[in-house]
N, C-alpha and C positions, 0 to 999 in steps of 0.2 A: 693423437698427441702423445700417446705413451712410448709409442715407437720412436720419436725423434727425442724424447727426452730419455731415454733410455739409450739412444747413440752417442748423446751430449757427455752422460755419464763413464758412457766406456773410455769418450775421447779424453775426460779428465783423466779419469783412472789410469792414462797411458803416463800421468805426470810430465807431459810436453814442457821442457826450458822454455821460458820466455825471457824477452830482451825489453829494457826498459819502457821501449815502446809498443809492445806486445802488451806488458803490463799494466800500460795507463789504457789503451785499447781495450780491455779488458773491464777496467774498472769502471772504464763510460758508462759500457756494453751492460754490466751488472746494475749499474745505475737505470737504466732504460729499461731493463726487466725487472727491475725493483718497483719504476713506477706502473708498467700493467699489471704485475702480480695487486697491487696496490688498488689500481682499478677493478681487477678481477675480481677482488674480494667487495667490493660493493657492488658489484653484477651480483653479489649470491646473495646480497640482502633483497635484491627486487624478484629473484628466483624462487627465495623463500615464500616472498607474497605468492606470487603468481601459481607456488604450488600450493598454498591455501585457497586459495579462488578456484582452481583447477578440483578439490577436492566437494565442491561446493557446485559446479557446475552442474545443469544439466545436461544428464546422459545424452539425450539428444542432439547436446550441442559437441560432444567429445570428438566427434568426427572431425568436426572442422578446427577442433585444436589440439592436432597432435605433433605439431613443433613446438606448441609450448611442452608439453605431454616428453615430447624427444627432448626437451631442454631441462627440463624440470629431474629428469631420470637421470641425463649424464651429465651435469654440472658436478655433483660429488665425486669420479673419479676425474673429470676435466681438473678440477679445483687441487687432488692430490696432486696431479702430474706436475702442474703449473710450481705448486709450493715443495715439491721434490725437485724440480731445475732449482727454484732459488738457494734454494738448505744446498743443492750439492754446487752450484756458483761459490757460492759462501765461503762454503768448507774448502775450496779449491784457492780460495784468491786471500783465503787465511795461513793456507798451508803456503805460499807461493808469495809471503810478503805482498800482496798488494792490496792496498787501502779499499778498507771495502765502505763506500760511500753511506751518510748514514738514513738515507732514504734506504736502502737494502734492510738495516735492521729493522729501521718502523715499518716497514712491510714483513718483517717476519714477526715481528711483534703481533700483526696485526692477523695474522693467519689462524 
């Protein structure tokens, strides 16, 4: 996830002109990654359990759960990447006049 958010970033960075309808394009787009960011951050409240249960488990049973084990481990950089797209959408569609819907803010509120 790091890698495509890290190409999103340069492609900002290149400060591409957009045209009024790029802009509202844009704003939807920010809009729709406002709401999974927003999602995403309630996945990490059930991730949280799951790695308290996980801590509490028996050894014997670790075997058979190590996708929660694989999940529990990298939700905290997944959870950066994810809140590093929206902070730099943000910063992009602020610098570039365009409305930034305000589901985008209560999902960064919320991070």
């Amino acid at each position: 996830m790091s890698a495509s958010t890290d190409a999103v970033a340069a492609e900002l960075a290149k400060q591409p002109v957009l045209d009024a309808q790029s802009k509202a394009l844009f704003a939807t787009g920010l809009g729709h990654l406002a709401t999974g960011v927003h999602k995403y951050v309630g996945v990490g409240k059930n991730v949280k359990v799951m790695g308290s249960s996980l801590s509490s488990a028996s050894p014997l049973m670790l075997p058979k759960l190590q996708s929660a084990v694989y999940v529990v481990s990298n939700f905290p950089s997944s959870m950066t990447s994810v809140s590093t797209a929206l902070k730099n959408a943000i910063s992009f569609a602020q610098s570039h006049d365009i409305p930034v819907p305000a589901d985008a803010t209560q999902a960064l509120a919320a991070l």
